[in-house]
PLY file of the C-alpha trace (Angstrom):
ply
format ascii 1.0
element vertex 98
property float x
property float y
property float z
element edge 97
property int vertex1
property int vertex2
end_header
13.42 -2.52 -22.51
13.05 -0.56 -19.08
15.31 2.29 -18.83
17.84 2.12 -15.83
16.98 3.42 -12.47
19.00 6.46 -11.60
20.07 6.50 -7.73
19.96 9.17 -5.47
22.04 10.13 -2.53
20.67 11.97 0.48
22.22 14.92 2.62
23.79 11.80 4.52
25.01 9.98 1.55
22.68 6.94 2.20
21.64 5.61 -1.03
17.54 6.61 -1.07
15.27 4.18 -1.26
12.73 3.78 -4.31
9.26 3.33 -2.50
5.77 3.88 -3.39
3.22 6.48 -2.58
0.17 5.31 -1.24
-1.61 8.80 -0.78
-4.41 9.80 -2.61
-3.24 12.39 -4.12
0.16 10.29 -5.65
-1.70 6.93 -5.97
1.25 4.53 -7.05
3.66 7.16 -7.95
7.48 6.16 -6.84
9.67 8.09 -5.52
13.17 8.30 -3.14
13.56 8.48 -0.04
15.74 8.67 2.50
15.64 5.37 4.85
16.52 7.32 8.01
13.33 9.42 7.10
11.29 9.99 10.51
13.93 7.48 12.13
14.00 7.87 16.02
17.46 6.12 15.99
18.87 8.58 13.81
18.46 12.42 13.29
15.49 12.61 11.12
16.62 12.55 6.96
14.48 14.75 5.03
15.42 13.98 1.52
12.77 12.97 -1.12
12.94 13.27 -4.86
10.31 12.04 -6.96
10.69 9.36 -9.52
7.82 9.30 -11.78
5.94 11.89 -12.97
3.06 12.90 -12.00
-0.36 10.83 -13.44
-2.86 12.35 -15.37
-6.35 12.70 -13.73
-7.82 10.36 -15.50
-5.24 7.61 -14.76
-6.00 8.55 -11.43
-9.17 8.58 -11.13
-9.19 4.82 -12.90
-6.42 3.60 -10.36
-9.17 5.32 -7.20
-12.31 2.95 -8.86
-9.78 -0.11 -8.97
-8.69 0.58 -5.30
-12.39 0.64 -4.59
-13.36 -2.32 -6.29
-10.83 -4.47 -4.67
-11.80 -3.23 -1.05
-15.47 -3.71 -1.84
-14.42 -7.38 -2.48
-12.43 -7.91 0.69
-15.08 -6.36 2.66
-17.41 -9.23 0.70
-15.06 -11.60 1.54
-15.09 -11.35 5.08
-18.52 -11.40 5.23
-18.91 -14.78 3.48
-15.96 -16.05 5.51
-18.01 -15.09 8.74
-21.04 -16.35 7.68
-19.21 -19.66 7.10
-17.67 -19.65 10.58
-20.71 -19.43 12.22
-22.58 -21.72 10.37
-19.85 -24.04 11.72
-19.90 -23.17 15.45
-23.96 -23.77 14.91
-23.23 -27.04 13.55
-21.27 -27.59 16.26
-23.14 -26.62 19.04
-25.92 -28.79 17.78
-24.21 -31.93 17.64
-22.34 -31.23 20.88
-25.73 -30.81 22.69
-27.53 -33.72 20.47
0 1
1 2
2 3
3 4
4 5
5 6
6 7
7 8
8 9
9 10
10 11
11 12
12 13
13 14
14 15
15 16
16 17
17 18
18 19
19 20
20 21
21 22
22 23
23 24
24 25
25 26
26 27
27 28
28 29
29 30
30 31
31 32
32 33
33 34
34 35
35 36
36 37
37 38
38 39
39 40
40 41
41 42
42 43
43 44
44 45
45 46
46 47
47 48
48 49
49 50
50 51
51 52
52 53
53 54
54 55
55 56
56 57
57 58
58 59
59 60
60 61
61 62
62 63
63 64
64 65
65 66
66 67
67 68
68 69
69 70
70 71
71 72
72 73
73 74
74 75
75 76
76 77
77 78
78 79
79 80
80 81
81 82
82 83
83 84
84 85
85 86
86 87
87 88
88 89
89 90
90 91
91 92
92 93
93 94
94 95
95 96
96 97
C-alpha cells in the first residue's frame, strides 16, 4: 500500500504541485513546486522541495540506457514511416503520369 502524499505550501500558500524532473541529473525524480514558478502573470514563486530521494547511480544510469533505447526506436520509426510515404507519392506519381 502506497504511503500518502504529504502536501506542501509555498511562500504564497498555493498548494505546490508534484511534477517530475526530466533533467539528467534527477531523471524521474518528483518533486514540488510552486505553479506560479517562472509565471509572467504573477511575481515569480521560487519554492521547490523535493519529493523523492535521490537515485542511486546505478538506477540512473539504467533509467539513461532505457531513455536511449526508446529514442533510438522513434528515430527508427520515422525513418520507416518516411520511407513508406515516399514509396507512396512514387506510386503515385507513376500511375498519375501512366
Amino acid at each position: 500500500m502506497e504511503e500518502p502524499i504529504e502536501f506542501s505550501v509555498c511562500g504564497y500558500g498555493i498548494s505546490a504541485q508534484l511534477k517530475i524532473s526530466w533533467s539528467i541529473d534527477n531523471l524521474g525524480r518528483r518533486f514540488f513546486g510552486c505553479k506560479n514558478h517562472g509565471s509572467l502573470l504573477h511575481r515569480a514563486c521560487r519554492f521547490f522541495n523535493w519529493f523523492d530521494p535521490p537515485m542511486t547511480p546505478r538506477a540512473r544510469v539504467v533509467l539513461l540506457r532505457v531513455l536511449k533505447r526508446i529514442k533510438e526506436n522513434e528515430v527508427q520509426r520515422r525513418k520507416e514511416r518516411l520511407c513508406w510515404f515516399i514509396i507512396f507519392v512514387v506510386c503515385v506519381v507513376m500511375i498519375w503520369f501512366v
